[in-house]
C-alpha positions as CSV (number, residue, x, y, z in Angstrom):
1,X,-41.9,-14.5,32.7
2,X,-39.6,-17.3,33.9
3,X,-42.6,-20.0,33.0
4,X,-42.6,-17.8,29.3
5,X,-38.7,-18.8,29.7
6,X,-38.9,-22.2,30.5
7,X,-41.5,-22.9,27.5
8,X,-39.3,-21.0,24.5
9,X,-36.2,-23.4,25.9
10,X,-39.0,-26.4,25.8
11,X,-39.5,-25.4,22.2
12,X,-35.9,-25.1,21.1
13,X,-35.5,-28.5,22.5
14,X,-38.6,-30.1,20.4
15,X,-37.1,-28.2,17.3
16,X,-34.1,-29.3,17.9
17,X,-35.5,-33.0,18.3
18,X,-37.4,-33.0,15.0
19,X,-33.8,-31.9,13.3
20,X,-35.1,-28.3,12.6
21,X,-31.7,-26.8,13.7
22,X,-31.8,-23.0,12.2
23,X,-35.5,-22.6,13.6
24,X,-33.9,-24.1,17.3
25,X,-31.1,-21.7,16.8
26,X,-33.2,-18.5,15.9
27,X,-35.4,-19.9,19.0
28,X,-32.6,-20.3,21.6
29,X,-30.9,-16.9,20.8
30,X,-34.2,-14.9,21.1
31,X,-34.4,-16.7,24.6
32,X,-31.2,-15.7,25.4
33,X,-31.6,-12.1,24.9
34,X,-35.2,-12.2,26.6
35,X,-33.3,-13.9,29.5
36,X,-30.7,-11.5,29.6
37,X,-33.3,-8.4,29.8
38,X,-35.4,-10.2,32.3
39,X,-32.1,-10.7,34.6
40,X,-31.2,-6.9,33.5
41,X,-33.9,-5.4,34.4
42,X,-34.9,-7.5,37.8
43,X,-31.2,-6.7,39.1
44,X,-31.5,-3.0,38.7
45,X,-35.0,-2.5,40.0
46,X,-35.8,-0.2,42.6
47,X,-37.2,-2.4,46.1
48,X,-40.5,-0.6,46.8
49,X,-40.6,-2.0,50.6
50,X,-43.0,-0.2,52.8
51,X,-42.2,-0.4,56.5
């Protein structure tokens, strides 16, 4: 997921480079919220640790 991450921010910034500034935008925001239910949902996951 974080590699998925890291390769939607790569494209924003190759958007951004070839002046296509609304398709970055759209791009970075989407990321955003993807990064935000990735944090969301790895922060209040249940351990499964068997001793």
């Amino acid at each position: 997921m974080i590699a998925l991450l890291f390769a939607l921010l790569t494209a924003t910034m190759g958007l951004n480079y070839f002046r296509q500034t609304m398709a970055a935008n759209a791009l970075f925001f989407f990321t955003l919220a993807l990064s935000v239910y990735w944090l969301k949902f790895h922060a209040t996951s249940q351990l499964t640790i068997h001793l």
